[in-house]
C-alpha positions as protocol buffer text, in pm:
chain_id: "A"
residue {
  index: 1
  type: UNK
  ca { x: 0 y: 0 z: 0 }
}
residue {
  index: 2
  type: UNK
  ca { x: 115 y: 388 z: -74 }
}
residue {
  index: 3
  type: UNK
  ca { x: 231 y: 524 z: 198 }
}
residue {
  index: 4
  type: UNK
  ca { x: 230 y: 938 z: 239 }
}
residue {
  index: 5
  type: UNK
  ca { x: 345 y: 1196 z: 514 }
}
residue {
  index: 6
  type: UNK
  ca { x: 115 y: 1431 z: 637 }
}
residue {
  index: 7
  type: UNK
  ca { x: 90 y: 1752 z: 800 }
}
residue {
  index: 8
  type: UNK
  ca { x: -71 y: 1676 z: 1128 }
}
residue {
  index: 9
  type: UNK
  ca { x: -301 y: 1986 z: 1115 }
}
residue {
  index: 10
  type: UNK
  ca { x: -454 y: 1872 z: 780 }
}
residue {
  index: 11
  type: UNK
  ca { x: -569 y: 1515 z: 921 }
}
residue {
  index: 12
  type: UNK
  ca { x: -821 y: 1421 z: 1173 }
}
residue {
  index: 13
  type: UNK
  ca { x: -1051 y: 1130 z: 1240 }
}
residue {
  index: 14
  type: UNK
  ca { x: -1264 y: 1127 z: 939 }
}
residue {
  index: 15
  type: UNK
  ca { x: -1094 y: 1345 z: 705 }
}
residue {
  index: 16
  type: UNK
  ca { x: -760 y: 1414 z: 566 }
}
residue {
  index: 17
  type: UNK
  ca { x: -608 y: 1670 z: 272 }
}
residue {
  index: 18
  type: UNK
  ca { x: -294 y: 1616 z: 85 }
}
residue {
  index: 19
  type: UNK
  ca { x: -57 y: 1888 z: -6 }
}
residue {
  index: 20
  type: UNK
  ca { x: 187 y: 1989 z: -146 }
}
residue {
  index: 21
  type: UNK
  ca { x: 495 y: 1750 z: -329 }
}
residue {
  index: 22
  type: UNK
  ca { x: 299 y: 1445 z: -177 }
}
residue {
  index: 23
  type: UNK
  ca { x: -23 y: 1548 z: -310 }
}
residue {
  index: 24
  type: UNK
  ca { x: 179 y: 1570 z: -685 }
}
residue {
  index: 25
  type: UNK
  ca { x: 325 y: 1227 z: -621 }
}
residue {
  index: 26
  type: UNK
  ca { x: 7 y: 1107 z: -561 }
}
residue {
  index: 27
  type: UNK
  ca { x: -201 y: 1260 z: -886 }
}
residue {
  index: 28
  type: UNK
  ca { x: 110 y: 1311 z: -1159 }
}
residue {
  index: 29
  type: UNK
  ca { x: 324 y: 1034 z: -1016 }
}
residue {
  index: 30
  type: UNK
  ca { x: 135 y: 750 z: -922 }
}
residue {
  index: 31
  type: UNK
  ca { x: -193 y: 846 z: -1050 }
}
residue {
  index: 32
  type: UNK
  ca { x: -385 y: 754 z: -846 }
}
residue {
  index: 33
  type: UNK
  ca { x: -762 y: 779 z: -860 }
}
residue {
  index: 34
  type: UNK
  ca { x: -1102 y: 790 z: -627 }
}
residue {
  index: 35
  type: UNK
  ca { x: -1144 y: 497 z: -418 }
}
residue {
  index: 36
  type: UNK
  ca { x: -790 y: 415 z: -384 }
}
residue {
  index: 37
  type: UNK
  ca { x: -673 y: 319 z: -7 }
}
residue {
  index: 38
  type: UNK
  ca { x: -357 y: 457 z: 160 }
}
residue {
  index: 39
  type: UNK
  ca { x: -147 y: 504 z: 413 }
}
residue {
  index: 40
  type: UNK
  ca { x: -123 y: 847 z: 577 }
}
residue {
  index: 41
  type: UNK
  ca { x: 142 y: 900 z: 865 }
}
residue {
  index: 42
  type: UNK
  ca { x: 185 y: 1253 z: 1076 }
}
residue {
  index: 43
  type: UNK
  ca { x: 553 y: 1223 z: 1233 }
}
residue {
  index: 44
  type: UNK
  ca { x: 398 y: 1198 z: 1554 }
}
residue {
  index: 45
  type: UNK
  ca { x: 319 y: 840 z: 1604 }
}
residue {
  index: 46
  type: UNK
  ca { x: -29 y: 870 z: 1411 }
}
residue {
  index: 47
  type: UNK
  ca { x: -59 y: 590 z: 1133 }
}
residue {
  index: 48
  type: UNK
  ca { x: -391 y: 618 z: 938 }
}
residue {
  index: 49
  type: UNK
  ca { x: -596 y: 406 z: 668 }
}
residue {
  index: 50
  type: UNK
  ca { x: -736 y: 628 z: 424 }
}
residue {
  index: 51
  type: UNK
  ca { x: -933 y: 623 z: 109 }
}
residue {
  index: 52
  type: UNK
  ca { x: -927 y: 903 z: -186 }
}
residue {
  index: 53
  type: UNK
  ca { x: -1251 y: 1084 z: -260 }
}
residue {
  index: 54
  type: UNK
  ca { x: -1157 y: 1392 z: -463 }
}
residue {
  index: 55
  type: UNK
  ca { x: -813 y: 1442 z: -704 }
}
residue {
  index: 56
  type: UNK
  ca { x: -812 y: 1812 z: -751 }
}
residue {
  index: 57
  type: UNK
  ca { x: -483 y: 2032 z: -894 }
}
residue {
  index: 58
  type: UNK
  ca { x: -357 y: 2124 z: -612 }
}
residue {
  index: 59
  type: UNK
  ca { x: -467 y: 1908 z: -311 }
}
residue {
  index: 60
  type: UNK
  ca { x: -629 y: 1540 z: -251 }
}
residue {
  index: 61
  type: UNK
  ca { x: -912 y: 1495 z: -10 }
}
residue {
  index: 62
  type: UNK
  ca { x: -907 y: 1177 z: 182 }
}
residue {
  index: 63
  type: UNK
  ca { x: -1200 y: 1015 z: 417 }
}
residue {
  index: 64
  type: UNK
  ca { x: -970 y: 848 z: 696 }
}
residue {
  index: 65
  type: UNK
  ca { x: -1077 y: 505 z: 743 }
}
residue {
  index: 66
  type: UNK
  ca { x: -858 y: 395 z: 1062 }
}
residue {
  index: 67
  type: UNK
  ca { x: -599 y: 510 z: 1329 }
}
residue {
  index: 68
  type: UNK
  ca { x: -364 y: 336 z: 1462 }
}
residue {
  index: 69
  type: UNK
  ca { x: -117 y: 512 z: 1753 }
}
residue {
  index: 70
  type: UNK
  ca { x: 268 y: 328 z: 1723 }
}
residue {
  index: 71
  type: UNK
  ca { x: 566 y: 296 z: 1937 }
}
residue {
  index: 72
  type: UNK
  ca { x: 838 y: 118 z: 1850 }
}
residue {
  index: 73
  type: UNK
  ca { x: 956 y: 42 z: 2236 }
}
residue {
  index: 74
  type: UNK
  ca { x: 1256 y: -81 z: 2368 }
}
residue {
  index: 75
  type: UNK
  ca { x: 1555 y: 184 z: 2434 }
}
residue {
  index: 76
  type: UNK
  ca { x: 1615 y: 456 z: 2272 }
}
residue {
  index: 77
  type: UNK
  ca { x: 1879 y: 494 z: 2085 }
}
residue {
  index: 78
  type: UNK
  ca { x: 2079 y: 852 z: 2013 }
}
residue {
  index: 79
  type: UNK
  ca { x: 2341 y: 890 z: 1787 }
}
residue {
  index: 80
  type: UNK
  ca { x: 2658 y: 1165 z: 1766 }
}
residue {
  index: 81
  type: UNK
  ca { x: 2791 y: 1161 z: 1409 }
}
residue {
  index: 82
  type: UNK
  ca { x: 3139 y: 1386 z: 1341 }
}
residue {
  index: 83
  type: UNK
  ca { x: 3062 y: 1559 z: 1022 }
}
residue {
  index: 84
  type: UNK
  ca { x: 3151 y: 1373 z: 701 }
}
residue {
  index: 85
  type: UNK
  ca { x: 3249 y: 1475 z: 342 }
}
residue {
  index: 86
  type: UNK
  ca { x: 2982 y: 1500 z: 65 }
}
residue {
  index: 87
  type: UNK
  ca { x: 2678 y: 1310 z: 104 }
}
residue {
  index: 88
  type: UNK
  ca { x: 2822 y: 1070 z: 387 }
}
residue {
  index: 89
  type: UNK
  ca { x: 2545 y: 1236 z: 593 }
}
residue {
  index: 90
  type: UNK
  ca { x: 2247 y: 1189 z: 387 }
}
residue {
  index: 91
  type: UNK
  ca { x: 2372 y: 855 z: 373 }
}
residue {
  index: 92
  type: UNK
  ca { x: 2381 y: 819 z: 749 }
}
residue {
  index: 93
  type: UNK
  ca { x: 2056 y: 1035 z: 792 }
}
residue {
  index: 94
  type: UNK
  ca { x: 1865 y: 745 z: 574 }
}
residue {
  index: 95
  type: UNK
  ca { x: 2014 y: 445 z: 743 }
}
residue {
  index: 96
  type: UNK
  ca { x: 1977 y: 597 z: 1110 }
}
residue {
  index: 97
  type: UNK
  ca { x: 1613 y: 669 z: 1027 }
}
residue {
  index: 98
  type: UNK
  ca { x: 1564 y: 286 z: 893 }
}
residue {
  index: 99
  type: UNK
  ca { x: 1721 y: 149 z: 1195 }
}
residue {
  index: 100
  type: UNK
  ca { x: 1493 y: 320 z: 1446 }
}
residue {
  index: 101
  type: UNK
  ca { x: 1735 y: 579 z: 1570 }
}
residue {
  index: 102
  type: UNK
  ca { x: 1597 y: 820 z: 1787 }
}
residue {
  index: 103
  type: UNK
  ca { x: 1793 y: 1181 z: 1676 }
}
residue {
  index: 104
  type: UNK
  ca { x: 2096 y: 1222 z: 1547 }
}
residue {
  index: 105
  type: UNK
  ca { x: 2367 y: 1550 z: 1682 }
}
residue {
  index: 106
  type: UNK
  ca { x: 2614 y: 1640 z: 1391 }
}
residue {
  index: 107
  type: UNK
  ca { x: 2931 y: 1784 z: 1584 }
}
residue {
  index: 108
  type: UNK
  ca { x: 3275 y: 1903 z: 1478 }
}
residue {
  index: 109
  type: UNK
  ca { x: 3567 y: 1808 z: 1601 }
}
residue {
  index: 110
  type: UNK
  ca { x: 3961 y: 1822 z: 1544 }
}
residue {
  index: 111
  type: UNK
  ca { x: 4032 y: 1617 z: 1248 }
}
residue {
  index: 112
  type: UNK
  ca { x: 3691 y: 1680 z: 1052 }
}
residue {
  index: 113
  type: UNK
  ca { x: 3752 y: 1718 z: 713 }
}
residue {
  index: 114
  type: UNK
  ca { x: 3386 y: 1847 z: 648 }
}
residue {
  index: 115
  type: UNK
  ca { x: 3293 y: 2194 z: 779 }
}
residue {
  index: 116
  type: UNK
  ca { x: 2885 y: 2341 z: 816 }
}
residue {
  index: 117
  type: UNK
  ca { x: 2873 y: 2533 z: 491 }
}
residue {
  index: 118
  type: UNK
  ca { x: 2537 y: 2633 z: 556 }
}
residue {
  index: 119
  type: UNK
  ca { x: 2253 y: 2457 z: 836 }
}
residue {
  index: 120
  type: UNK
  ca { x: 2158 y: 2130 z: 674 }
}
residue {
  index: 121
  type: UNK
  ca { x: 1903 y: 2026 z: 960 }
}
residue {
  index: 122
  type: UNK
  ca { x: 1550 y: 2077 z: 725 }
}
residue {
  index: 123
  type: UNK
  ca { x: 1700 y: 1912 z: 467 }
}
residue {
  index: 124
  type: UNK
  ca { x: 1821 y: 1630 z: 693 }
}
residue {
  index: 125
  type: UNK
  ca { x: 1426 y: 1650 z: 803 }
}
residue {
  index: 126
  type: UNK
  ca { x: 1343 y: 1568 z: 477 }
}
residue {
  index: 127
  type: UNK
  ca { x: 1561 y: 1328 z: 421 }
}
residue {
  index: 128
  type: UNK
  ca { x: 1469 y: 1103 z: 719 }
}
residue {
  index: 129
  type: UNK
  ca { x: 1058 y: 1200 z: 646 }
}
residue {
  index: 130
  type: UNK
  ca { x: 1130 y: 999 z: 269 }
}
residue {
  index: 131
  type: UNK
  ca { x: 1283 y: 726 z: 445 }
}
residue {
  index: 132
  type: UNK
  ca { x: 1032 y: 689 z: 691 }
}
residue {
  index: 133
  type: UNK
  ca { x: 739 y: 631 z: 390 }
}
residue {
  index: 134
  type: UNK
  ca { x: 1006 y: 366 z: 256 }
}
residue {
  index: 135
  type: UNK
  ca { x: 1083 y: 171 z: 545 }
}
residue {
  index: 136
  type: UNK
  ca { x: 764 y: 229 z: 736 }
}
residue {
  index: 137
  type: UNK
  ca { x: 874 y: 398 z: 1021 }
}
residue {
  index: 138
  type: UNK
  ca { x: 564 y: 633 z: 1202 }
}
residue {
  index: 139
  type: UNK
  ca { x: 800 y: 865 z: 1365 }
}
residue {
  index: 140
  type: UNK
  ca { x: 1128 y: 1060 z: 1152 }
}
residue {
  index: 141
  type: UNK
  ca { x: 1436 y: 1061 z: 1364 }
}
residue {
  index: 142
  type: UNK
  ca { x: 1473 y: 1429 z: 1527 }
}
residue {
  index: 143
  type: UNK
  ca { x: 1815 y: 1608 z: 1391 }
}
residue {
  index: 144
  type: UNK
  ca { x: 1950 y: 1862 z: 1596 }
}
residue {
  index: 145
  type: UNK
  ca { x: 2188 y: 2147 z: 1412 }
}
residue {
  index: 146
  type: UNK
  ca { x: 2568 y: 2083 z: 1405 }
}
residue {
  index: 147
  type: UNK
  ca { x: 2739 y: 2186 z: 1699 }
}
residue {
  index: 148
  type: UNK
  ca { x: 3129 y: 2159 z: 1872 }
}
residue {
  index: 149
  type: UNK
  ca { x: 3243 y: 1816 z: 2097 }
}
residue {
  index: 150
  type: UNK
  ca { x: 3242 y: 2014 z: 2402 }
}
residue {
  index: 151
  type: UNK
  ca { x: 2888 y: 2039 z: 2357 }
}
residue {
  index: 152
  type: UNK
  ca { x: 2772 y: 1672 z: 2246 }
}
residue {
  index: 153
  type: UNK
  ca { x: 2947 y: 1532 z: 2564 }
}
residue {
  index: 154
  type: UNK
  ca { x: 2730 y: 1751 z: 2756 }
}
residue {
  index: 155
  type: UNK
  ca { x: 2397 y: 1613 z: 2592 }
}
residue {
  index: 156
  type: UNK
  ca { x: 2499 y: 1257 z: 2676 }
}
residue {
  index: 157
  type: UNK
  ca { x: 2468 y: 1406 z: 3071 }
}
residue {
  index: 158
  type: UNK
  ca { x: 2089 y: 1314 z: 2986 }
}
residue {
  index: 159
  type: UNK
  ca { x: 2107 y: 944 z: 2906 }
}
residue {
  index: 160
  type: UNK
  ca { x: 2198 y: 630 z: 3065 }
}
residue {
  index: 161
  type: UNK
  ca { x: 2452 y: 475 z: 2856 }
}
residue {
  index: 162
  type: UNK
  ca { x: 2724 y: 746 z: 2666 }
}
residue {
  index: 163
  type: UNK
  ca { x: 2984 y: 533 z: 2453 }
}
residue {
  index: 164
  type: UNK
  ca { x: 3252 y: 653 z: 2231 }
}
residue {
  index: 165
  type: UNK
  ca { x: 3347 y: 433 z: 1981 }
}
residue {
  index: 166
  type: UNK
  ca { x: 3739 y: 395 z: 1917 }
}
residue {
  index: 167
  type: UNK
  ca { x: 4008 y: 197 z: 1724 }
}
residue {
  index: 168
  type: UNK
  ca { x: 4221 y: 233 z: 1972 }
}
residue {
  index: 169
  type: UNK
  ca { x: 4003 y: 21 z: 2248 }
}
residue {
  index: 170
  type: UNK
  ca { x: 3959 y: -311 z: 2271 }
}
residue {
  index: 171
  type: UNK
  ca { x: 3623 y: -353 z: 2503 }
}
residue {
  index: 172
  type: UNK
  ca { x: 3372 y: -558 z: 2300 }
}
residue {
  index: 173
  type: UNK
  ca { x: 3015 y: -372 z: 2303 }
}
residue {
  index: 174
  type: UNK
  ca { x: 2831 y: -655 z: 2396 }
}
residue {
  index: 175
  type: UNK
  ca { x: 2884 y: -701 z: 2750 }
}
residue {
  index: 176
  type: UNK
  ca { x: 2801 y: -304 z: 2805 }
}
residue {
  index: 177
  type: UNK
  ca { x: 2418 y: -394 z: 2697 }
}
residue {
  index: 178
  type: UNK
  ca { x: 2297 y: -609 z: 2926 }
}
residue {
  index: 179
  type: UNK
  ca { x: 2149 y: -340 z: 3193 }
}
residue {
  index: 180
  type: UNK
  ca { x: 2175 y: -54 z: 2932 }
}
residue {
  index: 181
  type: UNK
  ca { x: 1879 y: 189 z: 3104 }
}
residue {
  index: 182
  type: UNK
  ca { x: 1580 y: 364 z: 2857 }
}
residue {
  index: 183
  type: UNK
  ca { x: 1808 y: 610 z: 2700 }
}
residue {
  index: 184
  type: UNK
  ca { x: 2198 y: 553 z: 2481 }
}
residue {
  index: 185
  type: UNK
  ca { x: 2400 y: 813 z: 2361 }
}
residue {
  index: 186
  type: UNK
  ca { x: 2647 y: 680 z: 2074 }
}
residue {
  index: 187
  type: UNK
  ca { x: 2950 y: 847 z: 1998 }
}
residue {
  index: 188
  type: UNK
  ca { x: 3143 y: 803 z: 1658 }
}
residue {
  index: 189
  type: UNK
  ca { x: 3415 y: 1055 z: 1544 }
}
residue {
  index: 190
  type: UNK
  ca { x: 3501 y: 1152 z: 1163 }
}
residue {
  index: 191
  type: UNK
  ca { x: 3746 y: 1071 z: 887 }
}
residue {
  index: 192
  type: UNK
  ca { x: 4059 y: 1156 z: 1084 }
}
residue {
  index: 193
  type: UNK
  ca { x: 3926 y: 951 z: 1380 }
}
residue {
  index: 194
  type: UNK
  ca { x: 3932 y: 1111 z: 1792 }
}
residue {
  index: 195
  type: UNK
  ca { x: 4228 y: 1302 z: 1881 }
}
residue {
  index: 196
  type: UNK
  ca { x: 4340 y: 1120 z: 2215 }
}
residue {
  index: 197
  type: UNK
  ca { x: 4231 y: 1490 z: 2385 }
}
residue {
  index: 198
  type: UNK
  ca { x: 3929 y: 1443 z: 2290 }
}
residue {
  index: 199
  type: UNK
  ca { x: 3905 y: 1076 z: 2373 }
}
residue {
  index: 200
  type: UNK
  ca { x: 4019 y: 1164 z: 2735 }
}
residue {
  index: 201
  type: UNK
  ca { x: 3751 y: 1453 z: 2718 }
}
residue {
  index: 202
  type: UNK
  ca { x: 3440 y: 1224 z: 2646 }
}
residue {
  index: 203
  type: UNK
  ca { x: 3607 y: 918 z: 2942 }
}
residue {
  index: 204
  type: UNK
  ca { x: 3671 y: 1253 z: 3188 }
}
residue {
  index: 205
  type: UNK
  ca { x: 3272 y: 1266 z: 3078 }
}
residue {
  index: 206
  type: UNK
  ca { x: 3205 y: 930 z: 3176 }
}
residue {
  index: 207
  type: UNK
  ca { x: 3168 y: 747 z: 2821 }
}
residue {
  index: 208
  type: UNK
  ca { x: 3262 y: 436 z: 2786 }
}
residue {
  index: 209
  type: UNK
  ca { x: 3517 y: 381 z: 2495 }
}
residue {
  index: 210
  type: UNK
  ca { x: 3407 y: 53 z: 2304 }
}
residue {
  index: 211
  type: UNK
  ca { x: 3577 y: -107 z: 1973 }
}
residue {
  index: 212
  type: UNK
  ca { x: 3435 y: -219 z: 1693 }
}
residue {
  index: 213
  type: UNK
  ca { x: 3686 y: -475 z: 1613 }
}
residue {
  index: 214
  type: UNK
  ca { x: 4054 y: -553 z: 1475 }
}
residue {
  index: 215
  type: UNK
  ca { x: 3999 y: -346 z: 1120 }
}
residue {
  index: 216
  type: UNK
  ca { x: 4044 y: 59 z: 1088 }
}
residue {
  index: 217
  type: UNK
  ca { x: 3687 y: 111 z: 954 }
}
residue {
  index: 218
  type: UNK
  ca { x: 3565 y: 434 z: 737 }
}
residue {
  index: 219
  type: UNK
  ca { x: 3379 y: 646 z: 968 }
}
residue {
  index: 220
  type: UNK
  ca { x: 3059 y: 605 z: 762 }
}
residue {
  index: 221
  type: UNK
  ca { x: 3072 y: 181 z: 786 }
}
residue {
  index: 222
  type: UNK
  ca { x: 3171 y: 266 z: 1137 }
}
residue {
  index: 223
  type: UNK
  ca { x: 2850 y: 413 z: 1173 }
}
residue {
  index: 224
  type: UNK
  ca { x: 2617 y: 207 z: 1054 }
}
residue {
  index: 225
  type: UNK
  ca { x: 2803 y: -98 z: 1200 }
}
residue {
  index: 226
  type: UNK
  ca { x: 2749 y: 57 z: 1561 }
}
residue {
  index: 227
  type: UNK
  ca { x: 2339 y: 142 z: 1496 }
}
residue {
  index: 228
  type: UNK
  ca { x: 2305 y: -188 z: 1389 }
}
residue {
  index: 229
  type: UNK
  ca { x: 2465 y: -372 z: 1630 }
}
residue {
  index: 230
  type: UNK
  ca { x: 2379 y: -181 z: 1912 }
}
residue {
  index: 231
  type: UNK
  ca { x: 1961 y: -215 z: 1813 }
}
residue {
  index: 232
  type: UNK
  ca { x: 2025 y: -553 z: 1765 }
}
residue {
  index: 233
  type: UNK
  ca { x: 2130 y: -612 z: 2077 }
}
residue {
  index: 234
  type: UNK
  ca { x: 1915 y: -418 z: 2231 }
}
residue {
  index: 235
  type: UNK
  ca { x: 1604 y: -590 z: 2045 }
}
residue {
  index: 236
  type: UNK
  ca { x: 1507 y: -284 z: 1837 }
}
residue {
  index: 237
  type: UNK
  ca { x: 1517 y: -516 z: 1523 }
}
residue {
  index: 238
  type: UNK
  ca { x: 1247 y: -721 z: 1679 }
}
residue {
  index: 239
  type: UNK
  ca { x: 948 y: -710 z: 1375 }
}
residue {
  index: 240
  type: UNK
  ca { x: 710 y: -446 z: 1404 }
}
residue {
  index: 241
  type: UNK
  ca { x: 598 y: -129 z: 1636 }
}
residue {
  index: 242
  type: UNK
  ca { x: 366 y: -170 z: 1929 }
}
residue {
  index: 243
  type: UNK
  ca { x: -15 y: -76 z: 1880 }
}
residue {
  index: 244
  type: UNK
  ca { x: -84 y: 203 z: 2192 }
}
């Protein structure tokens, strides 16, 4: 079935309207017609069945069939990316967003090799919005604008679990998961890797340095290796979302 984001104020129990770039990829794209059912999320947790009634120009209006209220439970799961060259990001913004992660905090730090040009955070909105209609995710991931080290290691004062992951440590991640708390705040550093400063920064912060194995990994595969082992270990990868 279709699946389309929504503005929240344009939906409510019986009716819907579609605007906008999804209301074009519904009538030029797809073409879809009257009596067609789809899927209509809000980015708040709101999943809804809905049927089209009227194709016009510039909007779609929609009789809402269903509602269905999701959470995808378990930990939460927070993630600190360095900034990376070209499109790393949008890369990273996509697979965080398909593997449940929670928000994501761009930072700079010593040996980035990317710099904020301009503020990226609506288009990495956008970004994780597209990927939420293709994996089916009710909620996009929340991205916060790009900011120093000094203050990521201050927003992992709010979780349970802060790690920093490092070549240059040899802990295994698995053992650090067992009593892990509702709340993790991942750490992974850019091309040029941690300075050890900055290393003894984050453990002076109390994160926990954990390795990812034997092989010097690009920061990007670094990434996604750490979402996706630490949700799988958590049981984030279980199928589905809970009904509320």
């Amino acid at each position: 079935m279709r699946r389309f984001y929504i503005n929240p104020k344009n939906i409510d129990e019986s009716r819907a309207i579609l605007t906008g770039s999804e209301a074009h990829h519904l009538r030029v794209v797809l073409r879809l017609g009257t009596g067609e059912k789809i899927e209509l999320f809000d980015g708040t947790g709101a999943v809804y069945l809905a049927v089209v009634q009227d194709v016009g120009k510039k909007e779609i209006l929609l009789q809402t069939i269903s509602k269905q209220l999701t959470d995808e439970g378990g930990p939460s799961v927070h993630f600190a990316q360095a900034l990376l060259k070209g499109k790393k990001m949008d890369f990273l913004i996509q697979k965080a967003t398909e593997l449940g992660i929670e928000s994501i905090h761009p930072f700079t730090s010593q040996h980035c090799a990317a710099q904020p040009s301009y503020d990226k955070t609506k288009r990495w909105e956008k970004i994780s919005l597209e990927a939420c209609k293709q994996c089916g995710r009710s909620k996009p991931l929340t991205c916060y604008p790009v900011c120093d080290l000094s203050q990521v290691l201050k927003k992992g004062n709010s979780h349970d679990t802060k790690l920093i992951f490092w070549e240059k440590e040899k802990a295994a991640l698995d053992h650090l998961l067992h009593a892990p708390g509702q709340s993790i705040f991942m750490l992974i550093g850019p091309e040029g890797g941690f300075s050890d400063s900055e290393v003894e920064s984050a453990l002076q912060q109390n994160f926990q340095p954990i390795s990812l194995g034997k092989r010097i990994l690009r920061a990007e595969t670094a990434a996604f290796c750490a979402m996706s082992i630490v949700q799988y270990l958590l049981g984030n990868l279980n199928h589905g979302e809970k009904s509320i």
